[in-house]
N, CA, C and O atoms as a GROMACS GRO file, in nm:
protein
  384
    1UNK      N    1  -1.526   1.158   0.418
    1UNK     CA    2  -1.467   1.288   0.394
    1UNK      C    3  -1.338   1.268   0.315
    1UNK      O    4  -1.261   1.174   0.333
    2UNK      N    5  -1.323   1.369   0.221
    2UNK     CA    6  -1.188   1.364   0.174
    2UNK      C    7  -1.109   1.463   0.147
    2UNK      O    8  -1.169   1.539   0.071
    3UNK      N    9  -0.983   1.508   0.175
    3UNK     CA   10  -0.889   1.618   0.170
    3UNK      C   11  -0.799   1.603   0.107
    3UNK      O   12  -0.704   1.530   0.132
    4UNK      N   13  -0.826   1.716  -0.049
    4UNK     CA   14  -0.704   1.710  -0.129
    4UNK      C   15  -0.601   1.846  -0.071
    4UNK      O   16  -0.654   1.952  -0.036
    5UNK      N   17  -0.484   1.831  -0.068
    5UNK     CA   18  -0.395   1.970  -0.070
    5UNK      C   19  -0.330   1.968  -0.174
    5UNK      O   20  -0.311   1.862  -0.232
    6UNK      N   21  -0.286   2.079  -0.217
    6UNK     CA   22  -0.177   2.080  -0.359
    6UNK      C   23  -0.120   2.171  -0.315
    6UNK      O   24  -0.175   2.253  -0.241
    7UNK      N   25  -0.004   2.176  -0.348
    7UNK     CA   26   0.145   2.239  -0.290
    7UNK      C   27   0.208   2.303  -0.417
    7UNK      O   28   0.257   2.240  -0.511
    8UNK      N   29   0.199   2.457  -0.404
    8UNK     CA   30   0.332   2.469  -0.536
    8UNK      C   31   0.412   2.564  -0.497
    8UNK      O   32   0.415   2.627  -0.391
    9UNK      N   33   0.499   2.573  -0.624
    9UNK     CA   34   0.631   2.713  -0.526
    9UNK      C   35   0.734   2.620  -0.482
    9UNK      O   36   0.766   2.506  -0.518
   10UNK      N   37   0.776   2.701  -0.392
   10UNK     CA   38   0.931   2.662  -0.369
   10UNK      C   39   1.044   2.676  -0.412
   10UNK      O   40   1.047   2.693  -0.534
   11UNK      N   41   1.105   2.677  -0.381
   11UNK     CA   42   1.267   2.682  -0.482
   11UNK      C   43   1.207   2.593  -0.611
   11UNK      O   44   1.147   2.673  -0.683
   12UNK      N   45   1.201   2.494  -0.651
   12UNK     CA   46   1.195   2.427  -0.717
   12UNK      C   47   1.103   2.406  -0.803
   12UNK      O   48   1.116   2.333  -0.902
   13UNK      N   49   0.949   2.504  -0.754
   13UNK     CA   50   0.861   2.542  -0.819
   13UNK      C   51   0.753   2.442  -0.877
   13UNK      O   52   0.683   2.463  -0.976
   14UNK      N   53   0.752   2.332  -0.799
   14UNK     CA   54   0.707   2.166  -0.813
   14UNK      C   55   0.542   2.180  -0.718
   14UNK      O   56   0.503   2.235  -0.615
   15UNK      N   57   0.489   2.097  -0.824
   15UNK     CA   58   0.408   2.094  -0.814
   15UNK      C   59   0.323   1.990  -0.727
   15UNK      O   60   0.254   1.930  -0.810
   16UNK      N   61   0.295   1.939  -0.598
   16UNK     CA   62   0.202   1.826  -0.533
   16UNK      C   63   0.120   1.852  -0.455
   16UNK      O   64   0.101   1.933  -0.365
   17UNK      N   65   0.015   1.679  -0.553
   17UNK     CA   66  -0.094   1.696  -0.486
   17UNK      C   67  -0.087   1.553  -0.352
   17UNK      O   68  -0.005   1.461  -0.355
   18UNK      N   69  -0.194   1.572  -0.247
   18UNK     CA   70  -0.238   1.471  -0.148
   18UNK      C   71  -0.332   1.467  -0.138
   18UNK      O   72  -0.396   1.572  -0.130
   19UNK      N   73  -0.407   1.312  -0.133
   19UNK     CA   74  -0.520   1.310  -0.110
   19UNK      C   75  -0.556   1.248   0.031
   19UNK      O   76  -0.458   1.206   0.093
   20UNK      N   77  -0.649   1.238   0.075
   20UNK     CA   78  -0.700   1.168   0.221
   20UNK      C   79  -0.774   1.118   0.199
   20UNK      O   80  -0.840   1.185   0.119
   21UNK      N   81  -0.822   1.023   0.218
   21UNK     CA   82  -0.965   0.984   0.215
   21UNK      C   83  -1.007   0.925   0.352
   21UNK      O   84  -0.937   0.825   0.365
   22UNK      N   85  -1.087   0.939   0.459
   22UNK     CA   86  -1.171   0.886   0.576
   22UNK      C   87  -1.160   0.721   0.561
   22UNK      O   88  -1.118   0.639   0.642
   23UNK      N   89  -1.196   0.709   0.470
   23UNK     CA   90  -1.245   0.532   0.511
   23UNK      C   91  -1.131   0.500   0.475
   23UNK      O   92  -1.126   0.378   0.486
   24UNK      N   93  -0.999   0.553   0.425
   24UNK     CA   94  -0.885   0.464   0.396
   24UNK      C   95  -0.813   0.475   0.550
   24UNK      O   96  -0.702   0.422   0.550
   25UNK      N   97  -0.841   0.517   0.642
   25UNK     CA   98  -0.829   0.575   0.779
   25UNK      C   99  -0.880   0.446   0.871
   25UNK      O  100  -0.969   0.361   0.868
   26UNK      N  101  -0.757   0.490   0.963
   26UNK     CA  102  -0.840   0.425   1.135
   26UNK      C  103  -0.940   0.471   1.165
   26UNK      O  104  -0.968   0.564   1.089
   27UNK      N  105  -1.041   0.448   1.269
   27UNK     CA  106  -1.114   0.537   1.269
   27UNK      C  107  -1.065   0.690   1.403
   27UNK      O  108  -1.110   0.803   1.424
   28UNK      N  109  -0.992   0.636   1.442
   28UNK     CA  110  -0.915   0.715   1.586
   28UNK      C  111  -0.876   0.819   1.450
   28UNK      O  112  -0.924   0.931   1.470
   29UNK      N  113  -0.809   0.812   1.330
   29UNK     CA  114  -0.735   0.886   1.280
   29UNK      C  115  -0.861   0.999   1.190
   29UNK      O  116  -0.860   1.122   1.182
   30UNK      N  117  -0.943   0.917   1.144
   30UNK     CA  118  -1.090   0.925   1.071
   30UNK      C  119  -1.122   1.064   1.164
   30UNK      O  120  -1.125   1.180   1.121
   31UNK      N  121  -1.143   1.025   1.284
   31UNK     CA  122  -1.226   1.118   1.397
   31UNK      C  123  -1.129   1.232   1.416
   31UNK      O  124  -1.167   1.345   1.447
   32UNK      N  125  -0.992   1.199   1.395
   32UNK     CA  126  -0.913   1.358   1.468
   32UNK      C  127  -0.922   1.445   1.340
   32UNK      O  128  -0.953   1.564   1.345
   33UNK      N  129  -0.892   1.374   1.218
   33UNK     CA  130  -0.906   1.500   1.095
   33UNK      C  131  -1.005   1.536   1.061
   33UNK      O  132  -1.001   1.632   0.985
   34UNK      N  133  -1.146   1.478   1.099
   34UNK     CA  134  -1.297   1.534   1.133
   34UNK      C  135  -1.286   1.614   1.238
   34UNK      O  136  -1.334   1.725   1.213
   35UNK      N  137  -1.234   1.603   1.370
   35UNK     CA  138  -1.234   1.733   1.436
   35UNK      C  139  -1.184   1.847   1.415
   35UNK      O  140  -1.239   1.955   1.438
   36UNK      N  141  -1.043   1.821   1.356
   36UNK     CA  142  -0.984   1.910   1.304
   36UNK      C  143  -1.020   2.013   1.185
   36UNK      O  144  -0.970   2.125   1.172
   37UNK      N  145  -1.145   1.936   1.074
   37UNK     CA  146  -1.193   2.022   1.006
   37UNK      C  147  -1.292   2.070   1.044
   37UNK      O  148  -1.321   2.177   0.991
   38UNK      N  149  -1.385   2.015   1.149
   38UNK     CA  150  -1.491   2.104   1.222
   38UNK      C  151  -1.441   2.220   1.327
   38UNK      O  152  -1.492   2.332   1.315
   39UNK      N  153  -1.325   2.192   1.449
   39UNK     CA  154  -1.277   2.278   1.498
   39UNK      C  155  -1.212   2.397   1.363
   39UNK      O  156  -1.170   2.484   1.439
   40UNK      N  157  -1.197   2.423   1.291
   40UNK     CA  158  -1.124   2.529   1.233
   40UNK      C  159  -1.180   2.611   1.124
   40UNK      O  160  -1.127   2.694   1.049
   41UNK      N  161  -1.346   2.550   1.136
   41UNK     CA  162  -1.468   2.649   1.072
   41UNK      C  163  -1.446   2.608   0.942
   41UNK      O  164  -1.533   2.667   0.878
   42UNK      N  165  -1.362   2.522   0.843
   42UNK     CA  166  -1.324   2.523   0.757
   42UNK      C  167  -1.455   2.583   0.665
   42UNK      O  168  -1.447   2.704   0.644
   43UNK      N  169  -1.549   2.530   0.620
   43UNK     CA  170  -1.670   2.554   0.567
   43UNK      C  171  -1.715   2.738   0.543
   43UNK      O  172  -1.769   2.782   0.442
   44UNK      N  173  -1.674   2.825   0.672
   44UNK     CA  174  -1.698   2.942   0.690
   44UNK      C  175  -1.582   2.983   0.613
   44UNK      O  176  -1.607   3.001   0.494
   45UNK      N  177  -1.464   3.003   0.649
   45UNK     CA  178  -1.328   3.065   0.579
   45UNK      C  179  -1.339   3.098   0.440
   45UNK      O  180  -1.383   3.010   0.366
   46UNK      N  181  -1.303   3.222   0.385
   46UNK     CA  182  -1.301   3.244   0.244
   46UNK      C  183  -1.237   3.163   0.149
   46UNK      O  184  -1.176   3.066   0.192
   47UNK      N  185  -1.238   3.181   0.049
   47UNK     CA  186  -1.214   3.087  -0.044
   47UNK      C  187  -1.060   3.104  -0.103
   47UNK      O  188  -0.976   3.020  -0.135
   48UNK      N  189  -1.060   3.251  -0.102
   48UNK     CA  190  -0.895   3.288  -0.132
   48UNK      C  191  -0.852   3.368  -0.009
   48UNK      O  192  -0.929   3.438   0.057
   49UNK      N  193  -0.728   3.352   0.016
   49UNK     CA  194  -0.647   3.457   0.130
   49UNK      C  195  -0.541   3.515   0.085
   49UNK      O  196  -0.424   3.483   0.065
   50UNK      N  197  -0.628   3.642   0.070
   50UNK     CA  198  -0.475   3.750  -0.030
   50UNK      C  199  -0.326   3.696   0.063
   50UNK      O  200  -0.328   3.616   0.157
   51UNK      N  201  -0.196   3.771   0.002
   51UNK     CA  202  -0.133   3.756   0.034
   51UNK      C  203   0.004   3.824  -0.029
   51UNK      O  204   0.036   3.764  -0.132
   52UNK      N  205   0.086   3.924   0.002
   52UNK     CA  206   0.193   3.959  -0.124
   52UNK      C  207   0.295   3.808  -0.163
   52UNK      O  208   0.355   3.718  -0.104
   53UNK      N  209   0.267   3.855  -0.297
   53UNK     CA  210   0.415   3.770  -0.344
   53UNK      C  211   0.559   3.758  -0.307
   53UNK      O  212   0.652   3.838  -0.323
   54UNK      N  213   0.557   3.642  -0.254
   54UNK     CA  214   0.684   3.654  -0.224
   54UNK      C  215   0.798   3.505  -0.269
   54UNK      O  216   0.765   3.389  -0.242
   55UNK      N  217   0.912   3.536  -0.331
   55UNK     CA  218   0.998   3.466  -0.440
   55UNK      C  219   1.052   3.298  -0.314
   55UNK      O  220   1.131   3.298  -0.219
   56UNK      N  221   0.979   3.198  -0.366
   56UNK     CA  222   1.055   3.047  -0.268
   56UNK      C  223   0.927   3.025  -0.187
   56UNK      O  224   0.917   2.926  -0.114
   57UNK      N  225   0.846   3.099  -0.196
   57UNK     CA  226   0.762   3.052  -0.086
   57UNK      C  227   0.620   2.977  -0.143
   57UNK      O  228   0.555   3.011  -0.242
   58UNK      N  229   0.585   2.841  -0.031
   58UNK     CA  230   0.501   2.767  -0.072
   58UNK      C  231   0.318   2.857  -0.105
   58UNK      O  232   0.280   2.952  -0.035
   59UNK      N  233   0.269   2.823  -0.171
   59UNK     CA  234   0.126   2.840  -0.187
   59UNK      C  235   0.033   2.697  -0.210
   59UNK      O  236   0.052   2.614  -0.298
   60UNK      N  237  -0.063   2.693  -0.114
   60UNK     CA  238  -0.119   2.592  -0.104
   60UNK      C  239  -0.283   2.632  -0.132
   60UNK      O  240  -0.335   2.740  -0.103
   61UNK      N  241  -0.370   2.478  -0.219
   61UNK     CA  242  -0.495   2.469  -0.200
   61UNK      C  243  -0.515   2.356  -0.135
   61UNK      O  244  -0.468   2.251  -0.179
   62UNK      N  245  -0.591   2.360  -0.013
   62UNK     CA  246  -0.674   2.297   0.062
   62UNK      C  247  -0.818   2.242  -0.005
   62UNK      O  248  -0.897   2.336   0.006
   63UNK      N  249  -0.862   2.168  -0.047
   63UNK     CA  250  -0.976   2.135  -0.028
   63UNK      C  251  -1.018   2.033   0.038
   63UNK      O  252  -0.938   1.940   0.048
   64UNK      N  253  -1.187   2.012   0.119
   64UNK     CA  254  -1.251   1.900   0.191
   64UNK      C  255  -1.362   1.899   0.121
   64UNK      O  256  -1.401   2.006   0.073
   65UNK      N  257  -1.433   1.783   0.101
   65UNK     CA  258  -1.559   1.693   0.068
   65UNK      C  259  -1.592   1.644   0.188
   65UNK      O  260  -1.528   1.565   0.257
   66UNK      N  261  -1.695   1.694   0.211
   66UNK     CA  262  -1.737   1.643   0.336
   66UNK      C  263  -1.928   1.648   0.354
   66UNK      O  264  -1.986   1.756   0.339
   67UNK      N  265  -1.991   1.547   0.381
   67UNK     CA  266  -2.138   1.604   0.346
   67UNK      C  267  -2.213   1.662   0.272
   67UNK      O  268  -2.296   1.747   0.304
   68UNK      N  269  -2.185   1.615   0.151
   68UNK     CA  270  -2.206   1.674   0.020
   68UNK      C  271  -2.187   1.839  -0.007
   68UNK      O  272  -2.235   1.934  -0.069
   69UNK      N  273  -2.093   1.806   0.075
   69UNK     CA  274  -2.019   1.985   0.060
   69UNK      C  275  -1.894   1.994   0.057
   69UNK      O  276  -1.818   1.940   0.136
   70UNK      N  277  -1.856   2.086  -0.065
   70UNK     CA  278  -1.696   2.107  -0.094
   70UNK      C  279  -1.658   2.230  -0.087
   70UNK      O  280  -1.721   2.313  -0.151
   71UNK      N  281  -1.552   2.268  -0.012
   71UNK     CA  282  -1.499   2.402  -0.032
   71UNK      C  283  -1.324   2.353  -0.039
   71UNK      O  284  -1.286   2.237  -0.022
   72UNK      N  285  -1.235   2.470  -0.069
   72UNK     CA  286  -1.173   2.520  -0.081
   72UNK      C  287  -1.064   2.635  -0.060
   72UNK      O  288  -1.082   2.754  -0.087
   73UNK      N  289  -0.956   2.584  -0.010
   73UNK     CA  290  -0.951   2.753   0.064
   73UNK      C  291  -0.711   2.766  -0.026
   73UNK      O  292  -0.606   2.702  -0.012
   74UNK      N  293  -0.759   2.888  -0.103
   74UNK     CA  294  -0.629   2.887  -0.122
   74UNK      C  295  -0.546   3.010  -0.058
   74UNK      O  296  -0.609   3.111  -0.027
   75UNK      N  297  -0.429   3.004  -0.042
   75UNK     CA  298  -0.380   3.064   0.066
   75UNK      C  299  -0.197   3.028   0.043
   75UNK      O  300  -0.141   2.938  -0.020
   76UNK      N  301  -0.157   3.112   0.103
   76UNK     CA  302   0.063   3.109   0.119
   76UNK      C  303   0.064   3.049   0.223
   76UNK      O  304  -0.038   3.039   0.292
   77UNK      N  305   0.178   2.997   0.255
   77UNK     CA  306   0.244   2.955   0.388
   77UNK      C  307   0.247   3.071   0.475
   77UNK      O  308   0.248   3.043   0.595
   78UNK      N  309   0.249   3.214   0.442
   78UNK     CA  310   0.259   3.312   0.503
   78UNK      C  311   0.128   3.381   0.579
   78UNK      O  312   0.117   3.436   0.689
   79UNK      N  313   0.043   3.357   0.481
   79UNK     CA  314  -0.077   3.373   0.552
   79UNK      C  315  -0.191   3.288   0.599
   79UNK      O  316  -0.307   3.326   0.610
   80UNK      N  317  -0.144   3.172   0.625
   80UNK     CA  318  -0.275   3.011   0.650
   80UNK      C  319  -0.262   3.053   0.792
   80UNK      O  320  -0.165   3.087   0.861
   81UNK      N  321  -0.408   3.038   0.819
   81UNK     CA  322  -0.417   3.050   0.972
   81UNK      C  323  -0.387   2.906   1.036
   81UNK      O  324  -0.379   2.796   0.980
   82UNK      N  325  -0.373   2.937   1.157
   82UNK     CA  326  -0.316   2.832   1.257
   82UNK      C  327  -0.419   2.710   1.249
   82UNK      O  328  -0.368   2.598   1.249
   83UNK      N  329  -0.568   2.718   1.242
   83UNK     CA  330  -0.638   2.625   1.226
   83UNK      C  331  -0.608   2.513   1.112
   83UNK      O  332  -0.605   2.390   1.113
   84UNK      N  333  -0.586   2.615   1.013
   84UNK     CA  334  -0.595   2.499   0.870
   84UNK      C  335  -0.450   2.463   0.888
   84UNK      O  336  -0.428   2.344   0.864
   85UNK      N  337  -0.317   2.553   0.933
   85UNK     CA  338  -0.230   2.482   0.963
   85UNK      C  339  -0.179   2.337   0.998
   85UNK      O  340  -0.105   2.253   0.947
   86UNK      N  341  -0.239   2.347   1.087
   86UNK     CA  342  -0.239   2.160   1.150
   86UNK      C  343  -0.334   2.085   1.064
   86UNK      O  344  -0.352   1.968   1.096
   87UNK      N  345  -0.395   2.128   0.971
   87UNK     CA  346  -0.492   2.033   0.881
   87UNK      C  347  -0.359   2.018   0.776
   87UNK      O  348  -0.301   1.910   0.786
   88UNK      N  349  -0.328   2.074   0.719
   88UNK     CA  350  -0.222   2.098   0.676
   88UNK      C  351  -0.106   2.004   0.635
   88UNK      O  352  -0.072   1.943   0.534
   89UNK      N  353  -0.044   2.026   0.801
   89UNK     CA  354   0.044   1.981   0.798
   89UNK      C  355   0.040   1.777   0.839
   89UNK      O  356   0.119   1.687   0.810
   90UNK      N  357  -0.081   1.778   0.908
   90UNK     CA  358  -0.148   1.653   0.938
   90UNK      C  359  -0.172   1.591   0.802
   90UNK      O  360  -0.138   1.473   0.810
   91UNK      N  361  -0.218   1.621   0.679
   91UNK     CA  362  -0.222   1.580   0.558
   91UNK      C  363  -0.074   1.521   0.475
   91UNK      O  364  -0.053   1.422   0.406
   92UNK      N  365   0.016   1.637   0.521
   92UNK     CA  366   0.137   1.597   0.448
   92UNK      C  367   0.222   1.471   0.528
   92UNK      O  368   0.296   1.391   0.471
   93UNK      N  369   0.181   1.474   0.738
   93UNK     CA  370   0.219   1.364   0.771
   93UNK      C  371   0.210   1.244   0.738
   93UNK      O  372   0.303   1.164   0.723
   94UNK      N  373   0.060   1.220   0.719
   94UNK     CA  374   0.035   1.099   0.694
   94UNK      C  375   0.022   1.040   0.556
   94UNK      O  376  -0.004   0.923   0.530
   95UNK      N  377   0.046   1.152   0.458
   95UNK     CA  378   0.050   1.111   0.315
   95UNK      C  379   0.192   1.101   0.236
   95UNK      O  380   0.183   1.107   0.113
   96UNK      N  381   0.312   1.088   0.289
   96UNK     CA  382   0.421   1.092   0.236
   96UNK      C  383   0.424   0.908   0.195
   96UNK      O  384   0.521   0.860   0.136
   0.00000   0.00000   0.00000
């Protein structure tokens, strides 16, 4: 499996991407961001999540490869649900 996020916005208006990849993983670590993308339906969730504009604030794309299936889900900091949240933010932990 692999999870890119890209990050833009901000004050600074900068642009980053992260990637994940599974096998570059423990497997303890492998298995929680596999649960984490099965617990949070990722696959079902729309593809865009409206949202008003608003000036400093992050907008993120999520994507997973996973089983010869890719989706995508773009979305604000304002409106990401709590699920993809911790996918999220679990991506930016371990990829700094």
């Amino acid at each position: 499996m692999r999870v890119t996020l890209e990050q833009s916005g901000g004050f600074a208006g900068l642009m980053i991407t992260k990637t994940i990849d599974t096998q570059n993983l423990s497997p303890s670590e492998a298995k929680e961001l596999e649960e984490m993308v099965q617990s949070s339906s990722f696959f079902q969730l729309t593809s865009v999540m409206e949202a008003f504009p608003q000036p400093d604030r992050f907008g993120y794309v999520l994507t997973v490869e996973m089983d010869g299936r890719t989706h995508s889900i773009e979305m604000s900091e304002t409106n990401m649900p709590e699920s993809v949240r911790s996918i999220v933010k679990w991506v930016q932990a371990r990829s700094r």
